[in-house]
TORTIMAR-795688 format. One line per 2 residues: number of its first residue (from 1); for each residue x, y, z of N, C-alpha, C. Coordinates in Angstrom, 1 decimal. Layout:
BEGIN
NUM) X:Y:Z:X:Y:Z:X:Y:Z ~ ...
END
This chain:
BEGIN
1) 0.8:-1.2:0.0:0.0:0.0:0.0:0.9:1.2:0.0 ~ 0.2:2.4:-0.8:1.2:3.4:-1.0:1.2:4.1:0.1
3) 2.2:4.7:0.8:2.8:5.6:2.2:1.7:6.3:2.0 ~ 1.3:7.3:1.4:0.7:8.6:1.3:-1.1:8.6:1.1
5) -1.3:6.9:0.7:-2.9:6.5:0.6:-2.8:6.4:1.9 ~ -4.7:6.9:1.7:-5.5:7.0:3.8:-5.5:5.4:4.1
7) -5.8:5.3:5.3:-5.6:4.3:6.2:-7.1:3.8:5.5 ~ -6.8:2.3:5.4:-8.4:1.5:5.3:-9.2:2.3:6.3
9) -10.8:1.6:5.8:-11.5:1.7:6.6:-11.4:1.1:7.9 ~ -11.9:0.9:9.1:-11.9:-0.2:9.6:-13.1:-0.8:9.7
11) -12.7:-2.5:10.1:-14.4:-3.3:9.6:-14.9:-3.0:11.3 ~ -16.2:-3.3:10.5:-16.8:-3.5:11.7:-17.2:-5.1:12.5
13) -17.3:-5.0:13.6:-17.5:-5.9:14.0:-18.4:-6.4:14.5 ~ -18.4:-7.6:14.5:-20.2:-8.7:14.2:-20.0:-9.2:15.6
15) -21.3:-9.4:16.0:-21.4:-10.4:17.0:-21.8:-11.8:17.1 ~ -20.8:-12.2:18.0:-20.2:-13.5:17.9:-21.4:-14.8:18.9
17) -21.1:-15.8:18.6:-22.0:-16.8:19.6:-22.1:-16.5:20.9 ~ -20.9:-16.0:21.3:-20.4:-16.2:22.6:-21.1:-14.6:23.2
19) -21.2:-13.5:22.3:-21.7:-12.1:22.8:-23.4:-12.3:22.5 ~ -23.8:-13.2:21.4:-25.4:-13.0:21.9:-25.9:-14.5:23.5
21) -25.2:-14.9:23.7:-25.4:-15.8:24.7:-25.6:-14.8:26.0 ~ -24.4:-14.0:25.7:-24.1:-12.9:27.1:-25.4:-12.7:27.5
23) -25.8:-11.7:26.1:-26.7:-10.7:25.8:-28.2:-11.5:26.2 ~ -28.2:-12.6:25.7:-29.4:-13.7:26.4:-29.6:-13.7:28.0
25) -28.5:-13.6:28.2:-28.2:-14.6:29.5:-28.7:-13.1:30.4 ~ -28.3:-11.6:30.3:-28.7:-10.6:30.7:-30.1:-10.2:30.7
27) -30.8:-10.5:29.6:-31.8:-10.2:29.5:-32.5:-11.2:30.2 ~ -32.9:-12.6:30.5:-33.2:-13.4:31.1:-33.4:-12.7:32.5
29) -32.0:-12.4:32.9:-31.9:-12.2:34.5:-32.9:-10.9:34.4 ~ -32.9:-9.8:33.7:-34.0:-8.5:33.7:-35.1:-9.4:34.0
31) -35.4:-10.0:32.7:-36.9:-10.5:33.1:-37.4:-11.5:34.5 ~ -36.4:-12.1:34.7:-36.7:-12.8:36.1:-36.6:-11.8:37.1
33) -36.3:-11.0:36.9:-36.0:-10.2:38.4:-37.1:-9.4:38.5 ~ -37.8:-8.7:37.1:-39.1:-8.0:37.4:-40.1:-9.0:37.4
35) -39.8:-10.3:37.2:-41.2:-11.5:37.4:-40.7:-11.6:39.1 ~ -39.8:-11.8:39.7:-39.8:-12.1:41.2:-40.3:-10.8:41.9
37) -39.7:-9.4:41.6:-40.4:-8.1:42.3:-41.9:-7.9:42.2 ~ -42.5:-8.8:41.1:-44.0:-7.9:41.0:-45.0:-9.4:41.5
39) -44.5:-10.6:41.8:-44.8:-11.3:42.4:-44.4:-11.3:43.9 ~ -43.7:-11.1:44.7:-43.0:-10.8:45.8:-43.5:-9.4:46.4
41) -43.5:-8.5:46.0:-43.5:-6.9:46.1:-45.1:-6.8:46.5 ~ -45.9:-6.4:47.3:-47.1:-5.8:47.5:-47.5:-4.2:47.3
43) -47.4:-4.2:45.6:-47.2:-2.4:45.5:-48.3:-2.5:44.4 ~ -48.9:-1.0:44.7:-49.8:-0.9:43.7:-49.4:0.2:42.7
45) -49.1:0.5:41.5:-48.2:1.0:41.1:-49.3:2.0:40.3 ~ -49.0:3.4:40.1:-50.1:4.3:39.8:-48.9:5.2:38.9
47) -48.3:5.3:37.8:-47.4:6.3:37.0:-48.2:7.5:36.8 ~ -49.3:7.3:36.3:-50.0:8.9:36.3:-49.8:9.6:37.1
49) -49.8:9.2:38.6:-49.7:10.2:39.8:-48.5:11.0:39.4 ~ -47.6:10.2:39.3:-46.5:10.9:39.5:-46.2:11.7:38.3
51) -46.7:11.4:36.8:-46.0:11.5:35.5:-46.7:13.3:35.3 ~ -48.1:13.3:36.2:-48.3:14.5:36.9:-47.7:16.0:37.3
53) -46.4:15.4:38.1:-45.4:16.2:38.0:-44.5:16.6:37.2 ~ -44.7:15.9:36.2:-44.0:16.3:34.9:-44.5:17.5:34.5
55) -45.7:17.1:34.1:-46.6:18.1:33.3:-48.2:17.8:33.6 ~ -48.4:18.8:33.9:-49.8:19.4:34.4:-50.7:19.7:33.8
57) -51.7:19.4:33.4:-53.0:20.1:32.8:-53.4:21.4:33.5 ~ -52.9:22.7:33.0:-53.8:23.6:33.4:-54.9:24.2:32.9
59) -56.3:24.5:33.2:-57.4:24.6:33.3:-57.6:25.9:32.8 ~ -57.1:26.9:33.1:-57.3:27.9:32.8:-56.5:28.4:31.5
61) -55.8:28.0:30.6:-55.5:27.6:29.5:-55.6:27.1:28.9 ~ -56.0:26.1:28.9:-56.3:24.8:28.3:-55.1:23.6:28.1
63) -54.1:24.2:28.5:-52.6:23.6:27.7:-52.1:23.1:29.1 ~ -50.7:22.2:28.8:-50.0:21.2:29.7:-49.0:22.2:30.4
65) -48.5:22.3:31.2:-47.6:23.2:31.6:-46.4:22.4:32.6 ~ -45.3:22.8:32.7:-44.4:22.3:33.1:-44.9:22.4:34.9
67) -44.1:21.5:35.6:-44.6:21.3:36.7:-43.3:20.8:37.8 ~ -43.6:20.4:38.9:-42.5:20.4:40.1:-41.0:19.9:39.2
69) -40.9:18.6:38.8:-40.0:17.8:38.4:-39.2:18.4:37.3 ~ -39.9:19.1:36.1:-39.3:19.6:35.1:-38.6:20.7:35.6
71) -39.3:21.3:36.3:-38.5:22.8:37.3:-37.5:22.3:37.9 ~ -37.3:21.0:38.6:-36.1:20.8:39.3:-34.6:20.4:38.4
73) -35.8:19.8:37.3:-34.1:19.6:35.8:-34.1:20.7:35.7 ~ -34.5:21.8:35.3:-34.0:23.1:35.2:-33.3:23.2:35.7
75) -33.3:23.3:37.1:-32.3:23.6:38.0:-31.0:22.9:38.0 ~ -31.0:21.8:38.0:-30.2:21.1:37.8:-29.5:21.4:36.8
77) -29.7:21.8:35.6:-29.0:22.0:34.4:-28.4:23.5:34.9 ~ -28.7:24.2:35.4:-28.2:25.4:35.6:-27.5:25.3:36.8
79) -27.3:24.7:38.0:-26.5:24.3:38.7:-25.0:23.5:37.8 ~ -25.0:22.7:37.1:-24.1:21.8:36.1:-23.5:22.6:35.3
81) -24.0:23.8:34.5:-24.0:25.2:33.7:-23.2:25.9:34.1 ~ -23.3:26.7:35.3:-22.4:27.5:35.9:-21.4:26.8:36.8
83) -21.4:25.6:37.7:-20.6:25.5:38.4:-20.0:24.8:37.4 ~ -19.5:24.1:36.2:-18.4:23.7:35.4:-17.6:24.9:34.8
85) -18.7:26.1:34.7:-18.1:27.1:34.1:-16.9:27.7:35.0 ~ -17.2:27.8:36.4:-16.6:28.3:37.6:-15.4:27.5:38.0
87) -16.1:25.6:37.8:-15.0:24.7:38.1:-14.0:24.9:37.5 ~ -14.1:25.2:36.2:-13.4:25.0:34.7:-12.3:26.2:35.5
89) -12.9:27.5:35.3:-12.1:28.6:35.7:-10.9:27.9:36.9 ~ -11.5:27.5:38.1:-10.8:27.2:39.3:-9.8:26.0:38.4
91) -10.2:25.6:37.9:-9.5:24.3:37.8:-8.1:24.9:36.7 ~ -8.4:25.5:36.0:-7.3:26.2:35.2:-6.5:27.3:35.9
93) -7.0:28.2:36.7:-5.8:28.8:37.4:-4.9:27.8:38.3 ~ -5.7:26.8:39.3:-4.8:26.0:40.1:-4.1:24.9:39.1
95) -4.9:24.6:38.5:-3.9:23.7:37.2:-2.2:24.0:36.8 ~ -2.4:25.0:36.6:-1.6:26.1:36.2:-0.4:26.0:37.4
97) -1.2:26.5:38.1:-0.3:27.0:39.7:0.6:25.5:40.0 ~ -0.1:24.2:39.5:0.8:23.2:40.0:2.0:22.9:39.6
99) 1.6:23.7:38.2:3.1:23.5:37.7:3.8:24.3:37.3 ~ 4.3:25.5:38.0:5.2:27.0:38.2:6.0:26.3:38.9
101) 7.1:27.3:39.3:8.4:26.8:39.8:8.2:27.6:41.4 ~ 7.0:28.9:41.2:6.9:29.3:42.2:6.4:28.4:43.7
103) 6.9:28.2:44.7:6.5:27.2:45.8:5.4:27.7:46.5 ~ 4.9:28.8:46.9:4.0:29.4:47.4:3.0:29.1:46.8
105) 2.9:29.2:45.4:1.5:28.6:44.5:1.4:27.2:44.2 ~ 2.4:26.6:44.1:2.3:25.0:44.2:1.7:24.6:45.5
107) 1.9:25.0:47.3:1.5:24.5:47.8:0.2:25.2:48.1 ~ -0.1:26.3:47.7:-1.8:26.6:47.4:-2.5:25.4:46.9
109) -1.8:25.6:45.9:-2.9:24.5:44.7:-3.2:23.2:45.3 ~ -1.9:22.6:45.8:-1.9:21.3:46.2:-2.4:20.8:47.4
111) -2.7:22.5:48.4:-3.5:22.2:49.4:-4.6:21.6:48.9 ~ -5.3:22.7:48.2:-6.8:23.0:48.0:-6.7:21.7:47.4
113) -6.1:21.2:46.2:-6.8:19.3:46.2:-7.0:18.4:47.2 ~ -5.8:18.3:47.8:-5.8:17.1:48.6:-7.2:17.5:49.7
115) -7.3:19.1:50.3:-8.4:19.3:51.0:-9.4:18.5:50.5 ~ -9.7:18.9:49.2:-11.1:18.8:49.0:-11.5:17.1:48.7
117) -10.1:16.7:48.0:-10.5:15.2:47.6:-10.0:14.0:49.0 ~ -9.8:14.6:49.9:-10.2:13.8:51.1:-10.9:14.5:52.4
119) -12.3:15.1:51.9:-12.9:15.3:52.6:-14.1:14.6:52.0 ~ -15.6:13.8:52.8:-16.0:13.9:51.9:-17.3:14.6:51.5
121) -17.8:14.3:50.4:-18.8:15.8:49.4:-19.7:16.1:50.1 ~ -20.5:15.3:51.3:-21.9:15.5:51.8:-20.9:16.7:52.9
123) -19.7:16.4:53.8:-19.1:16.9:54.9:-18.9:18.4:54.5 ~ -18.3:18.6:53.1:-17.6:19.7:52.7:-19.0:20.8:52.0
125) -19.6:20.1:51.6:-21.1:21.0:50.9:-21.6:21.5:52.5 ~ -21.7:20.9:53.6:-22.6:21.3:55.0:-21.8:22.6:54.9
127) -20.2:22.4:55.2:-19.4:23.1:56.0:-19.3:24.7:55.0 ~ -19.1:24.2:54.1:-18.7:25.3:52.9:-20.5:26.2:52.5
129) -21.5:25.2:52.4:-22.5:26.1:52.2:-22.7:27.2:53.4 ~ -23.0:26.9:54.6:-23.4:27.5:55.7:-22.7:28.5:55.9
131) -21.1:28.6:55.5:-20.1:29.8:55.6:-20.3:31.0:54.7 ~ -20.7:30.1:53.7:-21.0:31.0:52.4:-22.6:31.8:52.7
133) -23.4:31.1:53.3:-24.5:31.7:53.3:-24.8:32.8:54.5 ~ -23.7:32.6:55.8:-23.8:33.1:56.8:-22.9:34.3:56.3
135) -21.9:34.2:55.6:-20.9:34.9:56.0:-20.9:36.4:54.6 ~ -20.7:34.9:53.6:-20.0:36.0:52.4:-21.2:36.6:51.6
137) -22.3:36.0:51.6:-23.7:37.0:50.9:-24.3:37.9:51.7 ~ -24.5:37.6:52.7:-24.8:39.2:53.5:-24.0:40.6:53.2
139) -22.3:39.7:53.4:-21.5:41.0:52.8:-22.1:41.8:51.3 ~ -22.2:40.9:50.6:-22.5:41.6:49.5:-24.4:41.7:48.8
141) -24.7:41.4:49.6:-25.8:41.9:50.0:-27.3:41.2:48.9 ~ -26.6:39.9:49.0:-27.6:39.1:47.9:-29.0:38.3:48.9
143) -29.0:38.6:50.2:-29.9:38.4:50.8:-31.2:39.3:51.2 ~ -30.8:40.4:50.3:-31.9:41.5:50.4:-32.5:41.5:49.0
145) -32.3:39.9:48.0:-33.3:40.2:46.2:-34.2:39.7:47.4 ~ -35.5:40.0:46.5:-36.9:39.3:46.7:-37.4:39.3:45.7
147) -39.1:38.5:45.7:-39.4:38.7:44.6:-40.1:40.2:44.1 ~ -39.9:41.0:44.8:-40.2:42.7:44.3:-39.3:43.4:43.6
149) -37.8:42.6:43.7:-36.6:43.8:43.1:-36.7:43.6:41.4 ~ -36.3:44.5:41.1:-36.1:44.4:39.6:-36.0:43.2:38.5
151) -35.1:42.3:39.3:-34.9:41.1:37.9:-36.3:40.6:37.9 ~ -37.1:40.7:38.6:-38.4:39.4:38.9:-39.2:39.1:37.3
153) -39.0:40.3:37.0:-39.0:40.4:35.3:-38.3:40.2:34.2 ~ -37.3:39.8:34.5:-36.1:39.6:33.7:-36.5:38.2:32.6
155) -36.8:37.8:31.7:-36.9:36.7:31.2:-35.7:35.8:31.1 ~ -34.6:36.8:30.7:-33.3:35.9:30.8:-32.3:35.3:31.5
157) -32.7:36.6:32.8:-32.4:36.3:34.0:-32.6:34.8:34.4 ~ -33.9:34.7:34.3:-34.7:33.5:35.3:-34.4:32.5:34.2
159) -34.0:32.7:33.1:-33.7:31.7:32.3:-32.2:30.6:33.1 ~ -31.3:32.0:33.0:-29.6:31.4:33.7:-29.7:31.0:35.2
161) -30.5:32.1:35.5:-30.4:31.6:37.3:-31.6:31.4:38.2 ~ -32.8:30.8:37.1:-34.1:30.9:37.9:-35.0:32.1:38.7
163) -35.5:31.5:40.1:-36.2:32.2:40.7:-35.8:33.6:41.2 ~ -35.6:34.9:40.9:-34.7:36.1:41.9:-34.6:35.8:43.0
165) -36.2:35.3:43.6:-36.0:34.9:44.9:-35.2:34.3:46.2 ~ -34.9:33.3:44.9:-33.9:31.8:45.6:-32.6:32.1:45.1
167) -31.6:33.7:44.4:-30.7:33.7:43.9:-30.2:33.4:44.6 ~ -30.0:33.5:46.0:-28.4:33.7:47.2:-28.1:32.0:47.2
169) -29.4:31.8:47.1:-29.6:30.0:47.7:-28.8:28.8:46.7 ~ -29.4:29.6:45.3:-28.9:28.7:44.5:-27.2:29.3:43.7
171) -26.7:30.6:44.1:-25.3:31.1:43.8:-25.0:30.1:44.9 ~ -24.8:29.9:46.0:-24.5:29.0:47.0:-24.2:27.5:46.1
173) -25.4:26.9:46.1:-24.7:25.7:45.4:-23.7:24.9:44.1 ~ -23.9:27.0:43.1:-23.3:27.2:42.5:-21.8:26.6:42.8
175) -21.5:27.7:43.9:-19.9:27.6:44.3:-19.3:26.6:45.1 ~ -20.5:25.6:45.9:-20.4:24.5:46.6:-19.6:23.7:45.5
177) -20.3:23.6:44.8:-20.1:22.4:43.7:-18.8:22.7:42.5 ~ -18.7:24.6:42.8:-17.5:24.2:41.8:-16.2:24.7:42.5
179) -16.2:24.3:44.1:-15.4:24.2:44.9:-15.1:22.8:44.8 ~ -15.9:22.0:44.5:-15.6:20.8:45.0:-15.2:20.1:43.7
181) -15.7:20.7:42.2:-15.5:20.0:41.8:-14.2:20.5:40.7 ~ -13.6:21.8:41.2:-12.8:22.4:41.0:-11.2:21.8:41.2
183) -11.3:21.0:42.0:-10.3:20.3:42.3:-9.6:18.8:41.6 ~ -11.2:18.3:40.8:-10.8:17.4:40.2:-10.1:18.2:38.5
185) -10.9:19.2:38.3:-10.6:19.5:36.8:-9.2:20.3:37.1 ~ -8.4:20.5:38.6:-7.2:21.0:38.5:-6.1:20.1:38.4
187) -6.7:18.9:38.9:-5.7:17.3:38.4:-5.8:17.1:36.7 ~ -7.0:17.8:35.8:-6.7:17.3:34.6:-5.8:18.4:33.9
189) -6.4:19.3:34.5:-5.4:21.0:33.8:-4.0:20.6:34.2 ~ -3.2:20.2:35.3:-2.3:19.4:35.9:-1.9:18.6:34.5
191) -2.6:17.1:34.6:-1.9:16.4:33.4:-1.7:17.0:31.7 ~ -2.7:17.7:31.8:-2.9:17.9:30.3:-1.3:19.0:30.2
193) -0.8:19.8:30.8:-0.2:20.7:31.1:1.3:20.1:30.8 ~ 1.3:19.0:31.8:2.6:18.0:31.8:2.9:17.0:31.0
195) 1.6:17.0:30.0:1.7:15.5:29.1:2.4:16.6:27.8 ~ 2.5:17.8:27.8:3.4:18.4:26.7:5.0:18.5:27.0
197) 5.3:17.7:26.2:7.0:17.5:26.5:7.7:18.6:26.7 ~ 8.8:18.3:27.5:9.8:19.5:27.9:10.4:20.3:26.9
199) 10.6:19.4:25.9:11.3:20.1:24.6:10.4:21.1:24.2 ~ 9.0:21.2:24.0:7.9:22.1:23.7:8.5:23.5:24.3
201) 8.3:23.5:26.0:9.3:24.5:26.8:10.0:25.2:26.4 ~ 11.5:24.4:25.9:12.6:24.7:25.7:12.9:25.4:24.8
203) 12.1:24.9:23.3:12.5:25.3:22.4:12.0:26.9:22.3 ~ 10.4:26.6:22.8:9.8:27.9:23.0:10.5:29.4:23.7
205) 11.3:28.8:24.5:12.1:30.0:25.6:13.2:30.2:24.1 ~ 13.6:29.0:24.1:15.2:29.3:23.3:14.6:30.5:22.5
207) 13.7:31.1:21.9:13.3:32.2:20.7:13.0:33.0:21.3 ~ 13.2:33.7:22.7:12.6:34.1:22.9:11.2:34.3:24.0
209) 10.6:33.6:23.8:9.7:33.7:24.4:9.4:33.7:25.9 ~ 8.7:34.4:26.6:8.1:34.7:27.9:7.6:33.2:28.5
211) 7.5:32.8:29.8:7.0:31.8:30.1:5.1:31.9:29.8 ~ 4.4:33.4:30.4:3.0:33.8:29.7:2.8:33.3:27.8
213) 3.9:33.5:27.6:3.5:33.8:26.0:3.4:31.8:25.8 ~ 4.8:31.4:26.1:5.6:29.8:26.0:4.0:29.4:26.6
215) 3.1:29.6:27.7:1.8:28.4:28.3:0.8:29.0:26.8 ~ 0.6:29.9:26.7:-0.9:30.6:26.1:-0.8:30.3:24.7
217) 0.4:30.6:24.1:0.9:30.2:22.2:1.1:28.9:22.1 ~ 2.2:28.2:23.0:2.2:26.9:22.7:1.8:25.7:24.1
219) 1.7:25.9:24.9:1.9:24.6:25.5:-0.1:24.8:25.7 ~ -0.7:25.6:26.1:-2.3:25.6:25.9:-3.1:24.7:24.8
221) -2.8:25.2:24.1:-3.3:24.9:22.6:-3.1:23.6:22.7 ~ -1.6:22.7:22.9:-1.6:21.3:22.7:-2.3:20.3:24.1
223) -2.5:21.2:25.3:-2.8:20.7:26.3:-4.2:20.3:26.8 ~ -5.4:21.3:26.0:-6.5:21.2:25.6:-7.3:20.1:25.3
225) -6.0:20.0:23.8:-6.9:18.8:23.0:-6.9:17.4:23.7 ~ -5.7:17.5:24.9:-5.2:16.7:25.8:-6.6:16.3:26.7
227) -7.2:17.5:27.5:-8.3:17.7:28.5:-9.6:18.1:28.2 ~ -9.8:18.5:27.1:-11.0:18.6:26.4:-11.8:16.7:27.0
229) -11.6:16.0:26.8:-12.3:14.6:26.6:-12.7:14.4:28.2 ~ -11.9:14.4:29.0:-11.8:14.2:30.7:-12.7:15.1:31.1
231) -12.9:16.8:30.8:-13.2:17.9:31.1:-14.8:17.5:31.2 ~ -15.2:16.8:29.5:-16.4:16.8:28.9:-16.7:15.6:30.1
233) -16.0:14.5:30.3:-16.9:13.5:31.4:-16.5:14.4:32.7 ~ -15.8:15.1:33.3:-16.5:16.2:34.7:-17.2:16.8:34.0
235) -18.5:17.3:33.5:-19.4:17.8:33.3:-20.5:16.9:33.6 ~ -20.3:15.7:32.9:-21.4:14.9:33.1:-21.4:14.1:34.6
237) -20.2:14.2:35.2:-20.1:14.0:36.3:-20.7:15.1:38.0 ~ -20.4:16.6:37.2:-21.2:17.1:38.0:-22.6:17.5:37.8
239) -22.9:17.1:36.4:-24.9:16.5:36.6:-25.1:15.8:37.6 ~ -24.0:14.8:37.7:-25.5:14.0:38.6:-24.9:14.1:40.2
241) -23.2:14.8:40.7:-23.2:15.5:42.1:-24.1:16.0:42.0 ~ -24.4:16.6:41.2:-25.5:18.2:41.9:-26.6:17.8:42.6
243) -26.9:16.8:42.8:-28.0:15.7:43.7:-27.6:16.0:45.0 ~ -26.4:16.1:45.0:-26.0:16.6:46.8:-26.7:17.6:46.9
245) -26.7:18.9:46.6:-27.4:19.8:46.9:-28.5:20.0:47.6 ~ -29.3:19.3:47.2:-30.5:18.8:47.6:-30.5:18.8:49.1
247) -29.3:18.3:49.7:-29.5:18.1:51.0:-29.4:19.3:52.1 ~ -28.7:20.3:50.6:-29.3:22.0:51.8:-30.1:22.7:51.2
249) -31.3:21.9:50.6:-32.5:23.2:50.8:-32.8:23.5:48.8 ~ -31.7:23.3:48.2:-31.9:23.6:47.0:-32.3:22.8:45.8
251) -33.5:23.5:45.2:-34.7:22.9:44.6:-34.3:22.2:43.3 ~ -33.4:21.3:43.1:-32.7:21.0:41.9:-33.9:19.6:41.8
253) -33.4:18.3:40.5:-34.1:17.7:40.8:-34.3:16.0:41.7 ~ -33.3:16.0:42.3:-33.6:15.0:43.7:-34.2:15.8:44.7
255) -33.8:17.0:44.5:-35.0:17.8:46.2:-36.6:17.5:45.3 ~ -36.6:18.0:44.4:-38.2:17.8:43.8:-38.7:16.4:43.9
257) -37.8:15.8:43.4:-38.2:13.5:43.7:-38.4:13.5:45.1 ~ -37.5:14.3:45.7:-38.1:13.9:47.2:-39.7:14.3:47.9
259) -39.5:15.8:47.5:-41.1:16.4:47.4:-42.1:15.3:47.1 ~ -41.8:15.5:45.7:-43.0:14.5:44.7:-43.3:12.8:45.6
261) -42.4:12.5:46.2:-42.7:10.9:46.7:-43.0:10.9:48.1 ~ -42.6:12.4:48.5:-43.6:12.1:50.3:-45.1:12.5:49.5
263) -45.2:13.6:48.8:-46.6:14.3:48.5:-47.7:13.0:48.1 ~ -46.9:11.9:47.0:-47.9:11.1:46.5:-47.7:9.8:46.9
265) -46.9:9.2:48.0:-46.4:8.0:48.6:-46.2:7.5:47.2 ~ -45.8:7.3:46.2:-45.2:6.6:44.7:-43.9:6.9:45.0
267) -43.3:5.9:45.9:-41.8:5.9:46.0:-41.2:5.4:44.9 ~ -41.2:4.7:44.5:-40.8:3.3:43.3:-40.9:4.4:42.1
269) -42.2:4.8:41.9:-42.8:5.0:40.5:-41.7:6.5:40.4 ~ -41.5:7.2:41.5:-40.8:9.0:40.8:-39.5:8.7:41.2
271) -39.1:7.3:42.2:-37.1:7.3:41.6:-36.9:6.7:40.6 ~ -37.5:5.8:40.1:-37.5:5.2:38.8:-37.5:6.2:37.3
273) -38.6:6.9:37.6:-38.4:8.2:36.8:-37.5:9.4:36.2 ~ -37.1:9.9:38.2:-35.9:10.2:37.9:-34.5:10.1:37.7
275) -34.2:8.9:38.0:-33.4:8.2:37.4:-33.6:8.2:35.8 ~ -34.5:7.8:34.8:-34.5:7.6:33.6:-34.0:9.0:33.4
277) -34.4:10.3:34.0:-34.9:11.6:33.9:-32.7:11.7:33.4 ~ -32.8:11.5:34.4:-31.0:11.7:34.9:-30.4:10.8:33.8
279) -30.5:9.6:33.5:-29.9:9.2:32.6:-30.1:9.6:30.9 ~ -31.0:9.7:30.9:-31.2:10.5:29.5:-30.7:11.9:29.2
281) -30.1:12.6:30.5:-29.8:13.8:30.4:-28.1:13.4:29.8 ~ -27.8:12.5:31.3:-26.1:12.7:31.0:-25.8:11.5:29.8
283) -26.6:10.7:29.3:-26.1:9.9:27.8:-26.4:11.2:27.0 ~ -27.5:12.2:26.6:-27.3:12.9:25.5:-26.3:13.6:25.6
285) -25.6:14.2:26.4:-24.5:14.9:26.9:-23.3:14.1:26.3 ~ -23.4:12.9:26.7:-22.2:11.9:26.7:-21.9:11.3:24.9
287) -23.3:11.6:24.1:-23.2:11.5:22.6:-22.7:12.8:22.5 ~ -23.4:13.8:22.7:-23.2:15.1:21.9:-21.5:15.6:22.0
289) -20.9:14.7:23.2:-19.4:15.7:23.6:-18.7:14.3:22.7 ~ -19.0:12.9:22.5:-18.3:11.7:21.6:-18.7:12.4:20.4
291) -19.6:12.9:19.7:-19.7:13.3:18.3:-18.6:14.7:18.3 ~ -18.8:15.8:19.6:-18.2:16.8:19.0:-16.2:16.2:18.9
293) -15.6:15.2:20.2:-14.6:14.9:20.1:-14.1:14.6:18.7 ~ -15.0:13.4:18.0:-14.7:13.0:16.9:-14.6:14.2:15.8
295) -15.4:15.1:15.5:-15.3:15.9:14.8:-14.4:17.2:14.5 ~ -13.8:17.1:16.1:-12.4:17.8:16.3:-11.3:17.3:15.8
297) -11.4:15.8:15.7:-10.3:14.6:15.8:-10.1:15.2:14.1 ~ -11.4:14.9:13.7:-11.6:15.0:11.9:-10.7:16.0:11.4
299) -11.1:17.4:11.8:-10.4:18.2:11.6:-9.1:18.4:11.8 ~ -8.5:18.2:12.7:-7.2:18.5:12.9:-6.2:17.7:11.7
301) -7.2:16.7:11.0:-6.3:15.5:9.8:-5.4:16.0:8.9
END
């Protein structure tokens, strides 16, 4: 084959005796397991109650309207929204900071990891929300919106950050979450940073160049394509943290599944749900960042 012709296709691959047997043998176990729970199990199972919470028939429109549960994926998406945007930020300056020659910033940085990744997330969200809500919003004075101040009208407002009402509450989880989750995307900014060879460095200084100019011109650019893939699974990773939240107060959507399953006793029927709810969220996620990877991959040919 000539050097300069593209690489074959590659074939695809068939499934074998031995992978539909698996595939049997799984499915079997599904089906016996819901034949033993619904024989075994004394539950009366009602989906409308809960599917309810999805969406609502309102009366005075005539039309379906969104209801408890969809409001809490809102939230949820906009908790996952800004605190990766925040994470992302934290995670690239400390990233950074780990690998300077300066010692004062390396042991910043390498506090704040080890802090955060051996503490654990339910301990550090109590400790870290209540400081934040006691201490640093009052200072700046996010405990005096209500729903009379100006944004209450905002369309796009309530779009990024919801209720005016509940801003202090839900900036709080914001920064919980991209405190915490700040620390893992400073281990990837870390590797991606160090997986560009020294020579890259070297050669860059030898011309010249600034160590600012040597990270931002050359060693960024290659360290990216590096952290881009890791970045995209912490995203989908703090979708479904953001369920901790829940346990101070904020209306994401495990606080709402909780609501919805004391309100209608359908325990079964709205975790089941939201679970599907949750998984459907972070697989589209998890195609959309495999399609965009590949299409990066394409381009760069």
């Amino acid at each position: 084959m000539d050097r300069n012709s593209p690489p074959p296709a590659p074939r695809r691959k068939r499934l074998t005796p031995v992978d539909i047997a698996i595939f049997a043998a799984v499915a079997a176990l599904v089906v016996y397991t819901g034949y033993r729970v619904n024989a075994v199990l004394v539950y009366h199972w009602n989906w409308p109650r809960v599917l309810n919470f999805v969406l609502r028939y309102d009366p005075e429109t005539g039309r379906y309207v969104a209801n408890l549960l969809l409001y809490g994926l809102a939230t949820t998406l906009r908790l996952a929204l800004w605190g990766t945007v925040l994470a992302t930020v934290i995670g690239i300056v400390m990233g950074y900071w780990r690998t300077v020659d300066n010692l004062t910033l390396r042991i910043l940085s390498r506090s704040y990891v080890e802090l955060i990744r051996n503490i654990p997330p339910l301990v550090f969200i109590f400790i870290f929300y209540f400081f934040i809500s006691s201490q640093i919003f009052p200072a700046l004075g996010l405990d005096d919106l209500d729903a009379e101040g100006p944004l209450v009208d905002n369309w796009l407002f309530a779009v990024l950050f919801g209720d005016p009402a509940l801003l202090s509450n839900f900036l709080a989880g914001v920064l919980c979450l991209a405190m915490f989750e700040g620390a893992y995307v400073t281990e990837i900014v870390r590797a991606g940073i160090q997986a560009v060879g020294r020579g890259q460095w070297e050669a860059a200084r030898a011309i010249g160049l600034s160590r600012t100019n040597v990270l931002r011109d050359v060693i960024m650019p290659q360290a990216l394509r590096k952290i881009l893939p890791p970045l995209a699974g912490q995203f989908i990773t703090l979708i479904k943290d953001s369920s901790i939240v829940s346990l101070i107060s904020i209306q994401e959507l495990t606080f709402a599944a909780t609501e919805v399953s004391s309100t209608t006793t359908k325990v079964f029927e709205t975790w089941i749900l939201v679970g599907a709810m949750y998984f459907v969220l972070c697989y589209s996620f998890a195609l959309l960042f495999g399609w965009l990877e590949r299409r990066a991959a394409r381009s760069r040919r």
